[in-house]
Each structure stands twice: as structure tokens, then as C-alpha cells.
N, C-alpha and C positions, 0 to 999 in steps of 0.2 A: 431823718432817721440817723445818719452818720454821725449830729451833733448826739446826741442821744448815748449812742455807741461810746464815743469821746468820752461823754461826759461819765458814764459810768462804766469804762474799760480803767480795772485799777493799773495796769502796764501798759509804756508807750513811749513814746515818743512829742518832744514839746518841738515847733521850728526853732532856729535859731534868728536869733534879732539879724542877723546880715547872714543869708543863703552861703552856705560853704565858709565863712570867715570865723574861723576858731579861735584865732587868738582876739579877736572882739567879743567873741562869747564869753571866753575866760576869762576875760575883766571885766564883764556885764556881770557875769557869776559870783566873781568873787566879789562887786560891790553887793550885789543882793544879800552873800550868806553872810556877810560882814555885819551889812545894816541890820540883820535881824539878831545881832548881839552873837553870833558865834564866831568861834575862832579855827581861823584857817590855820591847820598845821603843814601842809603842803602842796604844792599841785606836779603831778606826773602825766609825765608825756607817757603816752599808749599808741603806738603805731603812729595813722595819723590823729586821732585824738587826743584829749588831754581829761585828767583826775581829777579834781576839785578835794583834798581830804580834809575836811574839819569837824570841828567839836560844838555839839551843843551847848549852849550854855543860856541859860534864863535871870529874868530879876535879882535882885541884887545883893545876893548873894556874893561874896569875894571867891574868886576862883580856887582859892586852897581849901577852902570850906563845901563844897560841892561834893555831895556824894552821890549825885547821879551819872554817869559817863556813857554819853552818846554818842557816837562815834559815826558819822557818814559820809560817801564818797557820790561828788557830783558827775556824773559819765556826760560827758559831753564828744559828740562825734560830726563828722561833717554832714550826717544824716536827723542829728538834731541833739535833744537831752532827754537823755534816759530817764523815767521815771516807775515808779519810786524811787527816789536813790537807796545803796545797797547800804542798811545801818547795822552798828553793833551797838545791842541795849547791855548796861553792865551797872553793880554798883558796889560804891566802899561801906564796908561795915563802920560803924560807928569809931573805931581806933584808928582806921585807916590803916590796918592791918592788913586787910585782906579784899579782895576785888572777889565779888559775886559776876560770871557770866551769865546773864539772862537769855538772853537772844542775840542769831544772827541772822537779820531777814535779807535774804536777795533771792529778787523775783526770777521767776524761769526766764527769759528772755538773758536775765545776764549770769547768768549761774555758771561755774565751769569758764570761769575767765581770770581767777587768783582775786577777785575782790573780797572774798573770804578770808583770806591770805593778810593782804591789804591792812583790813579791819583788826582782826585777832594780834598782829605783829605792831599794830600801833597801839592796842591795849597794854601788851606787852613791856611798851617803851613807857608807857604810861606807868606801871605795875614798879619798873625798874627806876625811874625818876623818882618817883616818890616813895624807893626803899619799901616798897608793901614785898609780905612774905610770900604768898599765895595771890592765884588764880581758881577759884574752882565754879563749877558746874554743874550740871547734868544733863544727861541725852534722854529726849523726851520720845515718850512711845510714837506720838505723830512722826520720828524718823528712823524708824525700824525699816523704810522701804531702801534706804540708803548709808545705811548704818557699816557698813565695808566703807566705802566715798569717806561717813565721817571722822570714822577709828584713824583712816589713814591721816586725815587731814588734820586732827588734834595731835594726836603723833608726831607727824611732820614738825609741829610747834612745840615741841617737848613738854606735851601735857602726858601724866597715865593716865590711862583710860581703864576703868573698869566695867564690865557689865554685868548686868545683876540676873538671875534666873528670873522670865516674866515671871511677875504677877499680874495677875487679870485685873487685881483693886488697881493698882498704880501708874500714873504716867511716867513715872521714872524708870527707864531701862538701863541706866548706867552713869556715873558718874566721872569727872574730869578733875585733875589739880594739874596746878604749873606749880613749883616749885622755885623763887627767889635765890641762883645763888650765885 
């Protein structure tokens, strides 16, 4: 029954290849997210743990040509690896003008720990490397139960936030831009 559980608990916990040894993991880690074609932009120390941050990236495609940007952080602690990792879905309009926010998933277990933070500020750096104008968004009705939490936390990242009077048709309750300057 436990594997069972396991197997279909979408949050959790993976062991680590050597019990308590973290800087083993993190270089176990970073070969795996490497081998499967993504790019590590950093790793940060958290407490005793360490970050894993890197970039999606698929088939063969040249990295300046990519307009999808996936962005995720591997939690590795001495209690094991965090799963799912915490990602940010985003993408470039066709001129590479402007960066769409789609989503940012992190599960309850790691939520309220700055991996939001994390993700959206490496967008950011992403936004401003490649001279793009804008960031924008919107706040989907599914986050109306924490919609203070999220104003503050766009905010925080010098997006405006607007929100819109419900409508009952729409899952949009508000809209986000960052501004390039």
C-alpha cells in the first residue's frame, strides 16, 4: 500500500543517492539536469541545503531562437529532493519583444519559502538580457483565495497589478506588466 501511495502522491520527497551527503547530491543533480539537455543557471546555498536553478531547453532548436522559457529550481535538503520541483512556465512573443507569464507552480509543501521569488527574478534577468520590453500576465480566478499573498508579491517585483471587477464568464481577475527600463 505505501508503494502505491508513493506512487501516486504528486508531492514528496526522493532519498538522496548517499544519506545526509549534499554536496554529492548536487553534483549527482546537476549531472542528471545537464544530461537531459538543460541549462544550469545557478546553484544556491539555502540553510543547510542547496538550489539547483536551471532552464529548460529541448531539441534542436539554437538557444536564441527558443520561445518557450522554463524555468525550475531543484530543492535538495538533507531530508532528501523535493518533488515536483518549483517551475516558471513563460513565453516570447514572436519579436521577442515581450515575455508572456503563464504559470508559476509550487506545491504546498514548499510554498512561502521565496522560490516564487527565486523564479519570477530569474525571468526578470532573462527579460533584461535580451532587452525585451515587457513582462505581462494575469491572475487567474483559481487565485482569488490568495490574491493579498499575490498583489503583494508581483509588487514586490515591480510589476502593476490591476484587477478587474469579477466577471462570472472569466477566469481572469486581473492583470500583471513589468516594465523594461
Amino acid at each position: 500500500m505505501e508503494f502505491l501511495k508513493q506512487l501516486f502522491n504528486r508531492t514528496g520527497l526522493l532519498p538522496l543517492q548517499r544519506k545526509g551527503d549534499i554536496e554529492f547530491e548536487e553534483k549527482h543533480q546537476y549531472k542528471l539536469i545537464s544530461n537531459k539537455g538543460f541549462k544550469i543557471i545557478s546553484t544556491i546555498e539555502k540553510g543547510e541545503g542547496r538550489l539547483i536553478l536551471y532552464r529548460h531547453f529541448y531539441g534542436d532548436v539554437p538557444e536564441n531562437a527558443k520561445t518557450s522559457i522554463i524555468i525550475g529550481i531543484r530543492v535538495i535538503t538533507k531530508e532528501g529532493i523535493h518533488h515536483p520541483d518549483p517551475i516558471l512556465k513563460a513565453f516570447f512573443n514572436e519579436e521577442f519583444t515581450n515575455i508572456s507569464l503563464a504559470d508559476i507552480e509550487i506545491e504546498e509543501p514548499l510554498a512561502n519559502n521565496g522560490y516564487g521569488s527565486i523564479l519570477l527574478s530569474t525571468l526578470i534577468q532573462i527579460a533584461k538580457a535580451k532587452e525585451v520590453n515587457s513582462i505581462t500576465g494575469w491572475i487567474s480566478k483559481v487565485d482569488s483565495g490568495h490574491l493579498d499573498r499575490l498583489v503583494h508579491f508581483y509588487k514586490k517585483h515591480d510589476f502593476k497589478v490591476s484587477l478587474e471587477e469579477k466577471n462570472k464568464d472569466s477566469y481572469k481577475i486581473g492583470g500583471l506588466k513589468w516594465q523594461n527600463i
